[in-house]
Backbone as ProteinMPNN parsed JSONL, in Angstrom:
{"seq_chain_A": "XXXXXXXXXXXXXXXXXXXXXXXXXXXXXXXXXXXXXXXXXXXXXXXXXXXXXXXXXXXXXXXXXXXXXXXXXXXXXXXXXXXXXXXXXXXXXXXXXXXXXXXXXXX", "coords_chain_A": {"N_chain_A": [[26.912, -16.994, 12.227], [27.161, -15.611, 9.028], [24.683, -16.622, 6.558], [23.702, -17.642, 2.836], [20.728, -17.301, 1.961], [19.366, -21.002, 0.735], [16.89, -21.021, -1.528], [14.669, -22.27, -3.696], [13.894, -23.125, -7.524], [12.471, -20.485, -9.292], [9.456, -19.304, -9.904], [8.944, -17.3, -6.767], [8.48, -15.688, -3.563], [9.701, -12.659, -2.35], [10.081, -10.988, 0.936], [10.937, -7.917, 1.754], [12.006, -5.986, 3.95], [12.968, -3.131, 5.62], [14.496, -0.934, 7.893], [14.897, 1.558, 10.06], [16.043, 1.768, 13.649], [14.837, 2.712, 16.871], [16.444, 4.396, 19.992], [17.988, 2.239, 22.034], [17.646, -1.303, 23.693], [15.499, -2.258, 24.387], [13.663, -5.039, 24.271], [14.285, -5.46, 21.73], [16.031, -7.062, 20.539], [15.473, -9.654, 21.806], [13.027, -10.315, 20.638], [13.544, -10.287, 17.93], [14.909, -12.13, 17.29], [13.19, -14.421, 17.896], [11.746, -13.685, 15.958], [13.218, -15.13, 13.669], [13.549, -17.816, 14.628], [11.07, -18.574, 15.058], [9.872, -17.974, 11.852], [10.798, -19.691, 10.206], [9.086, -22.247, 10.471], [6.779, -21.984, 9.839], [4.402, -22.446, 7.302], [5.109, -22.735, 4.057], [7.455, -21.236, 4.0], [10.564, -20.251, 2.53], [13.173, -19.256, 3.44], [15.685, -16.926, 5.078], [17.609, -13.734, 5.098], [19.18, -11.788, 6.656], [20.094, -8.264, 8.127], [21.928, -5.839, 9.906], [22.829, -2.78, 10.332], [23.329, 0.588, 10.872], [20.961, 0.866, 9.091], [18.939, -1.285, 8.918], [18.458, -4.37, 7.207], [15.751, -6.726, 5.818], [15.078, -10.18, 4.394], [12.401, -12.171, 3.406], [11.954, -15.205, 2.279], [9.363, -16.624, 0.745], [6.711, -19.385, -0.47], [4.709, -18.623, -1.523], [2.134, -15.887, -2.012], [-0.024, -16.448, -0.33], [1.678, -17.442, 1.592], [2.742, -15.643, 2.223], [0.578, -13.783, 3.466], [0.036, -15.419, 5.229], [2.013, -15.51, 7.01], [1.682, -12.571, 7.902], [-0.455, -12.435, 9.793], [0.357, -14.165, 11.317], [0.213, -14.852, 15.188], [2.483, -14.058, 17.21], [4.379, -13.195, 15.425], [2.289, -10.568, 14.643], [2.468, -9.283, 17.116], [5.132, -8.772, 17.25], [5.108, -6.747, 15.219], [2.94, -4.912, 16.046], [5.315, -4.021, 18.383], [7.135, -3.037, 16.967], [6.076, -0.286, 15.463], [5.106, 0.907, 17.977], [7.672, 0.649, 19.687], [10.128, -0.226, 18.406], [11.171, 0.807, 15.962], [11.686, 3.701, 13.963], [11.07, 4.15, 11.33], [9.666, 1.97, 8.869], [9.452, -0.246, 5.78], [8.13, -2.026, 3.381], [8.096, -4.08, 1.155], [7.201, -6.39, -1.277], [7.593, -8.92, -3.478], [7.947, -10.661, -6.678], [10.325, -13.534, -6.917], [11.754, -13.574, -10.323], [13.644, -14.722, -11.43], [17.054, -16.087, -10.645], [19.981, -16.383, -9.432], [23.45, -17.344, -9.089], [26.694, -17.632, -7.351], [28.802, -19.544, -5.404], [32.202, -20.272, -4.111]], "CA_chain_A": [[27.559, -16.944, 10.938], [26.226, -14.897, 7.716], [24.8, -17.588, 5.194], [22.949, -16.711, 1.847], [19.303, -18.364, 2.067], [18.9, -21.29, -0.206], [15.515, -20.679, -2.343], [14.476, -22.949, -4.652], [13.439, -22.552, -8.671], [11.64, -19.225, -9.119], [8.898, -18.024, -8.999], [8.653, -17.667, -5.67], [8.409, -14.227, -3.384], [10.72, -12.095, -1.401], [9.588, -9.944, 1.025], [12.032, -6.774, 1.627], [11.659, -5.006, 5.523], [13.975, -2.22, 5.44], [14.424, -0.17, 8.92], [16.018, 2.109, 10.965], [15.764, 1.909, 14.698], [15.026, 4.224, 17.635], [17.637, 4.113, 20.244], [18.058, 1.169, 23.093], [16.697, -2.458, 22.819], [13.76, -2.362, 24.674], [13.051, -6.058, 24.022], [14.454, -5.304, 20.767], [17.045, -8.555, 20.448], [14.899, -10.981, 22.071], [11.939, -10.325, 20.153], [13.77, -10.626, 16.601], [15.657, -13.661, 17.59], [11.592, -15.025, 18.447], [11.044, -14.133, 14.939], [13.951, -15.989, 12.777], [12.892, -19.078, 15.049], [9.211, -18.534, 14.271], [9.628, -17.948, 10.838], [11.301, -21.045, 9.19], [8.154, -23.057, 11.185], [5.353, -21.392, 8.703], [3.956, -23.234, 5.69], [5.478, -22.039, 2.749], [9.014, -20.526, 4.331], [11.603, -20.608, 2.037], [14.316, -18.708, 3.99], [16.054, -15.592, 5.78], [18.787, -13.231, 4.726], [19.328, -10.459, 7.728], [21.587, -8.226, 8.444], [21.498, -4.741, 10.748], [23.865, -1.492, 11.253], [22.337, 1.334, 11.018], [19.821, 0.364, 8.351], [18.622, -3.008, 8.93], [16.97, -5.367, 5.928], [15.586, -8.894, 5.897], [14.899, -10.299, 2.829], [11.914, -13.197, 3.902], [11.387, -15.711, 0.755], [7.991, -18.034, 0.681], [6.589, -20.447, -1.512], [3.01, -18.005, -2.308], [1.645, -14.913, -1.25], [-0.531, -16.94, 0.376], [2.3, -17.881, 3.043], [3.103, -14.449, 3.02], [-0.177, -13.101, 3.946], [-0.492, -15.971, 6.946], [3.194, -15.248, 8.174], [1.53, -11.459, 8.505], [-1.656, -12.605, 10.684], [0.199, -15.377, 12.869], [0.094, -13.929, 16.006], [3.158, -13.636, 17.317], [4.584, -12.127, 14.446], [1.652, -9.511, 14.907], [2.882, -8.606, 18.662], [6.456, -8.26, 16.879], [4.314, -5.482, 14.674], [2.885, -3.456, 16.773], [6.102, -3.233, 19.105], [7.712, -1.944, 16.093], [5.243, 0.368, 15.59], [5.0, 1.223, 19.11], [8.749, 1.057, 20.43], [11.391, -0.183, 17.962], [11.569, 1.529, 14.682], [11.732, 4.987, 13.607], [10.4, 4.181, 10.362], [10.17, 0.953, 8.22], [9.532, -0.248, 4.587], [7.953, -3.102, 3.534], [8.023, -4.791, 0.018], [6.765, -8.031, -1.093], [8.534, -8.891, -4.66], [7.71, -12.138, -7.064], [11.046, -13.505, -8.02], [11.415, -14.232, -11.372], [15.202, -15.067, -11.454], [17.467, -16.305, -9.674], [21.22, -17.043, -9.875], [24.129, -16.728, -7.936], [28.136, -17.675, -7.266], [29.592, -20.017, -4.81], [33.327, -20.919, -4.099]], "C_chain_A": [[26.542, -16.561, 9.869], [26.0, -16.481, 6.956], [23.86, -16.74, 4.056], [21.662, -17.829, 1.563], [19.179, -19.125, 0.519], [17.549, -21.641, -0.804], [15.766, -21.701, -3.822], [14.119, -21.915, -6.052], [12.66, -21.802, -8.124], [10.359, -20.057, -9.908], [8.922, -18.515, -7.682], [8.743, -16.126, -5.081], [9.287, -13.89, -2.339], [9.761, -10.792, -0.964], [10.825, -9.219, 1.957], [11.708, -6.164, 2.915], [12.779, -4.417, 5.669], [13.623, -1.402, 7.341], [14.739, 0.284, 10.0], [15.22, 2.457, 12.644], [15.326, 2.958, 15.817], [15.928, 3.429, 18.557], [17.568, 2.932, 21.746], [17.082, 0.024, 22.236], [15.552, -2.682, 22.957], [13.141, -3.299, 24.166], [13.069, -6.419, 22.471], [14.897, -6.995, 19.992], [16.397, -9.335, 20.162], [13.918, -11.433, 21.14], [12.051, -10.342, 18.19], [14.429, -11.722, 16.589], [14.377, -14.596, 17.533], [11.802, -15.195, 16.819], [11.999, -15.0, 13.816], [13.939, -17.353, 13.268], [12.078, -19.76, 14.291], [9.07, -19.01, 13.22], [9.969, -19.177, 9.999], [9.748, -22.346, 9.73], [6.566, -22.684, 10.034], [5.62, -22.262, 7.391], [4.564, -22.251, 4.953], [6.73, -21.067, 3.232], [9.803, -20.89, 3.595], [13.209, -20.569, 2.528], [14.442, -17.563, 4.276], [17.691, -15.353, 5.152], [18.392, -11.631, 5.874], [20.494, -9.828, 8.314], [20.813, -6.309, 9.487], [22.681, -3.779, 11.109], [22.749, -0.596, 12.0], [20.769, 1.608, 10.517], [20.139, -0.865, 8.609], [17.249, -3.841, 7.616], [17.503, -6.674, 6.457], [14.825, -8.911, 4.874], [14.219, -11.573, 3.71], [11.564, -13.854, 2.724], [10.321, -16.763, 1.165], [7.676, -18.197, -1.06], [5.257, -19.456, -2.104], [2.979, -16.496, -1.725], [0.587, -15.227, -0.212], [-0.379, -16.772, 1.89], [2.613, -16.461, 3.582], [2.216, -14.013, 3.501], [-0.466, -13.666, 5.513], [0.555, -15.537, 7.539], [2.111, -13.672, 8.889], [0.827, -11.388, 9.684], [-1.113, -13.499, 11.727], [0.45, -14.166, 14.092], [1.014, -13.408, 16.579], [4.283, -12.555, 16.412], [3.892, -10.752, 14.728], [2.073, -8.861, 16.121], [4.152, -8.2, 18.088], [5.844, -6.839, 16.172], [4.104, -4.485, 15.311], [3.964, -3.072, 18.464], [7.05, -2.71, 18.357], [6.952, -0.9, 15.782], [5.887, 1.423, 16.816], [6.616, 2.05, 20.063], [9.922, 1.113, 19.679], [11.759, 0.234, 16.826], [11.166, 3.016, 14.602], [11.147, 5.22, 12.615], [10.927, 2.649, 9.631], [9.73, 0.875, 6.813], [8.898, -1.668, 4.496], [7.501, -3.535, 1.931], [7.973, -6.218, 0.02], [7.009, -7.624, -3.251], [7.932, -10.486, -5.355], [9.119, -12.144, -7.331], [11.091, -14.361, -8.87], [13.334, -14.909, -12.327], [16.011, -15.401, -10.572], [18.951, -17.233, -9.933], [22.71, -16.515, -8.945], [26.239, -17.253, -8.363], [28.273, -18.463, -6.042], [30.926, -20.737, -5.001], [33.464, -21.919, -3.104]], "O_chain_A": [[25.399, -17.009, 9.777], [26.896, -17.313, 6.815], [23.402, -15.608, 4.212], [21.755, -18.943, 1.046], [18.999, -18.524, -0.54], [17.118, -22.74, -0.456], [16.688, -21.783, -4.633], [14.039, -20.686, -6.053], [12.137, -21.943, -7.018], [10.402, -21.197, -10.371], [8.925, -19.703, -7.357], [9.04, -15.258, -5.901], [9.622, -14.716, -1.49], [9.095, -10.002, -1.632], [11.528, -9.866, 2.733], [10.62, -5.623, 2.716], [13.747, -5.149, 5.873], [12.49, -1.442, 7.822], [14.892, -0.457, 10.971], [14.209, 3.133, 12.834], [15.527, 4.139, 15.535], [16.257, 2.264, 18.332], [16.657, 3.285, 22.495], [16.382, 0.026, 21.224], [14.706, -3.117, 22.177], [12.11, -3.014, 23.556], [12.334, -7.241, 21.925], [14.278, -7.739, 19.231], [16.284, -9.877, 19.063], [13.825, -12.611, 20.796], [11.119, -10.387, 17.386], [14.42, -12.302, 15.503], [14.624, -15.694, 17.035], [11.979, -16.292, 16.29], [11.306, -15.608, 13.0], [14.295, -18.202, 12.451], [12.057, -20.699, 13.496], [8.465, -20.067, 13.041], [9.214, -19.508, 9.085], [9.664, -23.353, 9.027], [5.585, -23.372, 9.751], [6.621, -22.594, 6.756], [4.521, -21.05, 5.223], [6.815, -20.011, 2.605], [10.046, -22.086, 3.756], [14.13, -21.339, 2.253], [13.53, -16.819, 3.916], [18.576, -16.157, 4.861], [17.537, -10.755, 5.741], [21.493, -10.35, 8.809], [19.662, -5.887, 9.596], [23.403, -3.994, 12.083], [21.922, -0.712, 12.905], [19.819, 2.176, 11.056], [21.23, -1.435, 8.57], [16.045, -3.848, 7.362], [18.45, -7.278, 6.962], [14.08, -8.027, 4.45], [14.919, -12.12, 4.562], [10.836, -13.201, 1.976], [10.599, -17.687, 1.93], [8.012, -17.681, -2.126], [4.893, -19.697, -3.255], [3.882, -16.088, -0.995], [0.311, -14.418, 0.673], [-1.097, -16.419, 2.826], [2.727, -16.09, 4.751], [2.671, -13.457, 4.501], [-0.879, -13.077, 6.511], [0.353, -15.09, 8.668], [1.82, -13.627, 10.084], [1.144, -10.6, 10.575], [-1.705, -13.714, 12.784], [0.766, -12.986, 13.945], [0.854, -12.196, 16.729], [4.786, -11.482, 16.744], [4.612, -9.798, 15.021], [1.983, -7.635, 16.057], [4.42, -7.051, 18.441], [6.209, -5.796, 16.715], [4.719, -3.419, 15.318], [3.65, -2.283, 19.356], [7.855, -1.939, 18.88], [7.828, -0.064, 16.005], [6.73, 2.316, 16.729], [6.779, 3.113, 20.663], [10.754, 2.001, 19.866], [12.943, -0.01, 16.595], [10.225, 3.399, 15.298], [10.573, 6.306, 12.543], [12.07, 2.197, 9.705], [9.543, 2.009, 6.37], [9.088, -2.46, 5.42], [6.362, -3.187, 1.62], [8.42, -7.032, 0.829], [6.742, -6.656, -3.963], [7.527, -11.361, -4.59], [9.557, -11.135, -7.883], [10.744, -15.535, -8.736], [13.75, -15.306, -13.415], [15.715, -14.975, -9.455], [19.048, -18.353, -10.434], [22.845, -15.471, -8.308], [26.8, -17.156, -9.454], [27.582, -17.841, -5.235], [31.006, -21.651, -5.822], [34.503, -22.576, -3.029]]}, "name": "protein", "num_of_chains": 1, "seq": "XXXXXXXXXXXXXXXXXXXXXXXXXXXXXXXXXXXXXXXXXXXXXXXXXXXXXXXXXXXXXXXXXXXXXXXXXXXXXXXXXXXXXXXXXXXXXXXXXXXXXXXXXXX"}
C-alpha cells in the first residue's frame, strides 16, 4: 500500500533518485526491496516515498546531510550502486534538497 512519508518540522533534507531502467530484473526487485528495509535502520532516516513505471523516483528524507552522506558509504547500499551502474539503470539523477517547508492535506 502507497503511504505519504511522515517527516517531521523542516529543515530537514530530501534526496530525489530519478531513473529509468534497462530491460529485465536481473536482481533488480530483490535488491530494492534490500534497500527500503536497509534504509529506515540508518541514523538520521526520516522516511521513503517510491514509486516506479517507466520513470521511477524515490524521494529519501534524513535528519542532516550528515545521514545522507553515511546512507551513501554504508555498504550495502554501495553494492546497490554499482549494480545500477553496472546492470539496472539506463540513466539516473540524483538530487539532495534542504526542505524548508512543509505542508500537506489529509482526509
Amino acid at each position: 500500500m502507497a503511504t505519504i512519508a511522515r517527516t517531521p518540522k523542516p529543515p530537514y533534507y530530501a534526496v530525489i533518485f530519478t531513473s529509468l531502467r534497462t530491460p529485465g530484473d536481473n536482481g533488480y526487485a530483490a535488491m530494492a526491496e534490500r534497500m527500503l528495509v536497509l534504509a529506515p535502520q540508518q541514523p538520521g532516516f526520516l522516511g521513503v516515498e517510491s514509486v516506479r513505471e517507466e520513470l521511477g523516483i524515490t524521494v529519501s528524507y534524513w535528519e542532516s546531510l550528515e545521514a545522507v552522506a553515511a546512507w551513501k558509504r554504508q555498504v550495502e547500499h554501495m553494492e546497490a550502486q554499482r549494480g545500477g551502474r553496472e546492470t539496472w539503470y539506463q540513466a539516473f539523477r540524483i538530487r539532495i534538497c534542504r526542505v524548508e517547508r512543509d505542508y500537506g492535506f489529509e482526509r
